[in-house]
N, C-alpha and C positions, 0 to 999 in steps of 0.2 A: 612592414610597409610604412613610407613615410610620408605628410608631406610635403618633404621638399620636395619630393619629386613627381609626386602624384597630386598635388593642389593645381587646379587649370591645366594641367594637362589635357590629356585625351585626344587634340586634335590640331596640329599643326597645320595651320589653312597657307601653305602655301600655294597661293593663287596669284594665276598669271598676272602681270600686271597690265597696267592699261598702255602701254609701248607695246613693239616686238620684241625686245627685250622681255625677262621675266624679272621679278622680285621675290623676297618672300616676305609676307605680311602676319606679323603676327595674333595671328587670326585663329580663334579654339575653339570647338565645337565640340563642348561638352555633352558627354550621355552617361549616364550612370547607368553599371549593370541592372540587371534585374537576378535577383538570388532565385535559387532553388526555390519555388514559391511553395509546392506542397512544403517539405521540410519549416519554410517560412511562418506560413499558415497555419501548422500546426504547434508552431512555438507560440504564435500568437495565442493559439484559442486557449491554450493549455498556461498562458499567462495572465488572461481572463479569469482563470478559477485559482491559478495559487500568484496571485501580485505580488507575494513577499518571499516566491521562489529565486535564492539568487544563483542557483547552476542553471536555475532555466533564462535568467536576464544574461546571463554569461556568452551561454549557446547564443543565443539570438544576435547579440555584440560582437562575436566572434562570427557567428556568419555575413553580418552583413558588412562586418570591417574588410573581408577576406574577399568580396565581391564591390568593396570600393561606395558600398552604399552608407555613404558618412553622416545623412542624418540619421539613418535606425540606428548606426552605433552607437551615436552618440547618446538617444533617446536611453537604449537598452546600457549603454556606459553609467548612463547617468544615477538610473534606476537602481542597478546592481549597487554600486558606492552608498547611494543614499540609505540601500537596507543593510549594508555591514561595511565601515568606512575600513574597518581591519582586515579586508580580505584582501589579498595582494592582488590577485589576479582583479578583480575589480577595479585595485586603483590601477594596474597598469592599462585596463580597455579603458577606465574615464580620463585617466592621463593622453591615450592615445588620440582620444575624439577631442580632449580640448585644442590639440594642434592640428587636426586635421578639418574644420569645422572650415567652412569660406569665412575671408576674410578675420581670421584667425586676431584679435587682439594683443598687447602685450601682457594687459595683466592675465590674458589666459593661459599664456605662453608659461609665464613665471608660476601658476598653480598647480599645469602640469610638470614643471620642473622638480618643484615639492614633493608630488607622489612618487613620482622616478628614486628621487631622492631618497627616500624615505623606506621605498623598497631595498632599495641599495643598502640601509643600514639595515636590514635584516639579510641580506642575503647579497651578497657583494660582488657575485660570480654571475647574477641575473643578466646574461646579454644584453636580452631584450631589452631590459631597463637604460643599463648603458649606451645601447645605441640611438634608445628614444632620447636619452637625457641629450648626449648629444645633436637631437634634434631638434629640442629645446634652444642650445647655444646656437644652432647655424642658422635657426628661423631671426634670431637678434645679428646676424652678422658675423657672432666669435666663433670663426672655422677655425684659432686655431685649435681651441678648445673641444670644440666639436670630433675634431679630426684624433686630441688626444683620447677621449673616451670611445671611440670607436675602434681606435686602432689596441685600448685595453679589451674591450672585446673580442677584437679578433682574436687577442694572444688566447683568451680562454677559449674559443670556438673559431678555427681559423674558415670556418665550413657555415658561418653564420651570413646567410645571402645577405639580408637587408642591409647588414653592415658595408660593402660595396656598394650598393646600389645607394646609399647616401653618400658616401665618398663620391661617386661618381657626380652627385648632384651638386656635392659642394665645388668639385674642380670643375665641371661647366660653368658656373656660376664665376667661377676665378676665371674663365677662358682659359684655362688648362684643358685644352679638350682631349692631348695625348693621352693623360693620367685618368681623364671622365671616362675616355672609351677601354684603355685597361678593367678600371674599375665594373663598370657593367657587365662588360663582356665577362671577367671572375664572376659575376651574379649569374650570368646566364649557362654559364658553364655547370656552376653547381646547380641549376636547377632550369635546365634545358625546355622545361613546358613555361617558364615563366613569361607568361604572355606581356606583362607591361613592359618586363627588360627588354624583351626584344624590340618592344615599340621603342622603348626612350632609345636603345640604339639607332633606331631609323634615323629618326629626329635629330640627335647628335651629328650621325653622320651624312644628313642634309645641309645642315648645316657648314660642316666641313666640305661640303658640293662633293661627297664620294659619294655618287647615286649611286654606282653600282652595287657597292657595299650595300645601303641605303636599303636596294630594293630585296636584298637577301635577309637582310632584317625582318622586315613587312611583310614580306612573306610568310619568314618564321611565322610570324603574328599572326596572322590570316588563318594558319592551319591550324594553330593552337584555339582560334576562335575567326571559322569561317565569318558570321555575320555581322562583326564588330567594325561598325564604321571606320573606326579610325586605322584598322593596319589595311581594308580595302583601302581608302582614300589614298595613305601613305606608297601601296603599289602603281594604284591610278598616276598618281603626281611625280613617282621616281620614273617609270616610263616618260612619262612626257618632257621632265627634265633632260634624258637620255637620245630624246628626239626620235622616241619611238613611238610615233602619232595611233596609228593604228591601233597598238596593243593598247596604250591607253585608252582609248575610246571604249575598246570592252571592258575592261575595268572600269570605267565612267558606267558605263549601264551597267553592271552588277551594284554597285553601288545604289543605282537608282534603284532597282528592286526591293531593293533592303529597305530604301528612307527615299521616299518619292520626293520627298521635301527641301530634301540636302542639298541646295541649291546651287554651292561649289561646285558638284559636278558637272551644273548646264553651264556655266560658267566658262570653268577650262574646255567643254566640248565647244563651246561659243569660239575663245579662241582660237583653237587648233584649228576649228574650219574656217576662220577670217586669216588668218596670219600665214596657216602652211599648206593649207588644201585648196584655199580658192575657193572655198562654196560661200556663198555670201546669203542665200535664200538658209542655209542649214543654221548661220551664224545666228543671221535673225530670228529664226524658230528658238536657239538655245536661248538667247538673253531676251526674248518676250517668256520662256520659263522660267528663268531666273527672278524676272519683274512679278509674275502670277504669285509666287512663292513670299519673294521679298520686293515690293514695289520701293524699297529707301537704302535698297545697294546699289549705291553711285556708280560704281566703276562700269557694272550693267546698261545704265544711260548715256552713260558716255562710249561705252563701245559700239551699244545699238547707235548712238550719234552715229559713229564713223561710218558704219556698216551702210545707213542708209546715205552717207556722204559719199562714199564711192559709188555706190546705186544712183549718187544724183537728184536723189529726191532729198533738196534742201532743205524744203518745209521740216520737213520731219526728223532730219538732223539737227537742224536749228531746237527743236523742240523738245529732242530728246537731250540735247545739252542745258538748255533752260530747267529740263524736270532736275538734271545736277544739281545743277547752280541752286533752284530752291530746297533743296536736302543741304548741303553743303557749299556754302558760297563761297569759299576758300578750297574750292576743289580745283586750284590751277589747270589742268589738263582741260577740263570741260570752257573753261573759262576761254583758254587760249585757242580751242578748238572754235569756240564760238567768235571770235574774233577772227580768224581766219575764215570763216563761213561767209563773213558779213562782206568782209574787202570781194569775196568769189562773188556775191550776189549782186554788188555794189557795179563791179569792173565787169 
């Protein structure tokens, strides 16, 4: 697990844009798993009584790395190295969490280079190591370096997943996206439950506007982990790109279920009943949701703008443009809307 590919990930907020037209914005809404919590809880209690256990700092780094929970790793990475800097597997989980930590430094980058490194001169054949070192290079830029150690990798383990699924990341990254979507797609083949490849496939091929593909992705996702905001969200959004109003909208409220809060989906339901269904009274219920939630997502003030602009009630258009403009004054649409308000009120 890398990451280049799993750093802000999680959630491509491709939301509708404020036109008929759509955009995609990139917009992430991160959630971190939640681990096995007995198993969890029990590491912990049982590292309360032995603090200088390092199989039991390992377990706990290795669970929480494997559910994407990057500060326990890093906490439990940290721990393990501190009580035996000689243990390999050690330096490889504290190597792991220095680059996987937000907003990752360079001198962190270059420390866990070191441990990679260093593992390497004991043991040469260590994938793992080789593909993280290579993770090391593509974080500074040097894919092509990155690209060399993984691809030594794969000769010794041609069946080694994460080793694709960085390639993959380094050729999206180049706008290679024929070679990104090979590359995954080899990750997810060798390892068919892998719920993040199948997301980053969605996401790629969003990108590439092959929703259909897109939403066979997402799906995968979904089944591998029903409740996980981001592959519901990612089927919500390929429907709706697809211009299948309806089916997105139940997917918009299963979503709701999950994260009453997730305010993207009153959002896209906002639009779809202003733009393709004609409901103007349902419009306005979604993006007064959206404001309860987040009262400083503009695009929301400025749709309810319109919303009540076609309804005719100026005032209140007028006013929900204004709430724009004070969040963001360089918010052109709100801007230009409200200038056309005025000539209507004026004439």
């Amino acid at each position: 697990m890398v990451k280049y590919i799993f750093a802000l990930l999680f959630l491509l907020g491709l939301i509708a844009c404020a036109e008929e037209t759509e955009v995609k914005e990139n917009q992430f809404f991160v959630e971190e798993e939640t681990v096995e919590v007995d198993l969890l809880s029990q590491l912990t209690d049982s590292l309360k009584i032995y603090p200088k256990n390092i199989e039991l700092w390992l377990q706990k780094g290795n669970l929480c790395k494997d559910d994407y929970n990057f500060a326990c790793a890093l906490d439990a990475g940290a721990n393990a190295f501190m009580i035996d800097s000689t243990n390999l597997e050690a330096r490889k989980l504290y190597g792991w969490t220095l680059i996987n930590k937000p907003n990752t430094p360079v001198s962190d980058i270059e420390r866990a280079k070191r441990h990679f490194q260093y593992v390497l001169s004991i043991d040469s054949d260590d994938v793992e190591s080789l593909v993280n070192l290579a993770n090391t290079y593509s974080l500074t830029g040097d894919f092509k370096t990155a690209i060399n150690y993984i691809n030594k990798g794969l000769r010794i383990d041609e069946y080694y997943r994460d080793g694709y699924v960085l390639k993959g990341s380094i050729y999206k990254t180049l706008e290679n996206y024929k070679l990104a979507l090979s590359s995954y797609q080899t990750a997810v083949q060798i390892d068919p439950q892998f719920f993040m490849g199948h997301l980053q496939l969605g996401w790629l091929l969003t990108e590439m506007e092959d929703h259909e593909l897109a939403l066979e992705y997402y799906r995968n996702a979904a089944e591998i982990n029903p409740e996980n905001i981001n592959s519901l969200y990612g089927v919500a959004k390929s429907l709706q790109d697809l211009e299948r109003y309806d089916e997105a909208l139940v997917e918009y409220r299963k979503i709701v279920e999950v994260e009453p809060s997730f305010y993207y989906t009153y959002y896209n339901q906002g639009f779809i009943k202003q733009y393709y269904q004609n409901d103007l009274d349902s419009a306005e219920y979604f993006y007064d949701k959206v404001l309860f939630y987040n009262d400083q997502y503009v695009p929301a003030w400025y749709q309810l703008g319109n919303v009540y602009y076609d309804l005719k009630n100026y005032a209140e258009s007028y006013q929900c443009y204004a709430n724009a403009l004070d969040i963001d004054e360089d918010y052109a649409l709100a801007r230009e809307a409200a200038e056309r308000l005025r000539n209507v009120t004026v004439n």
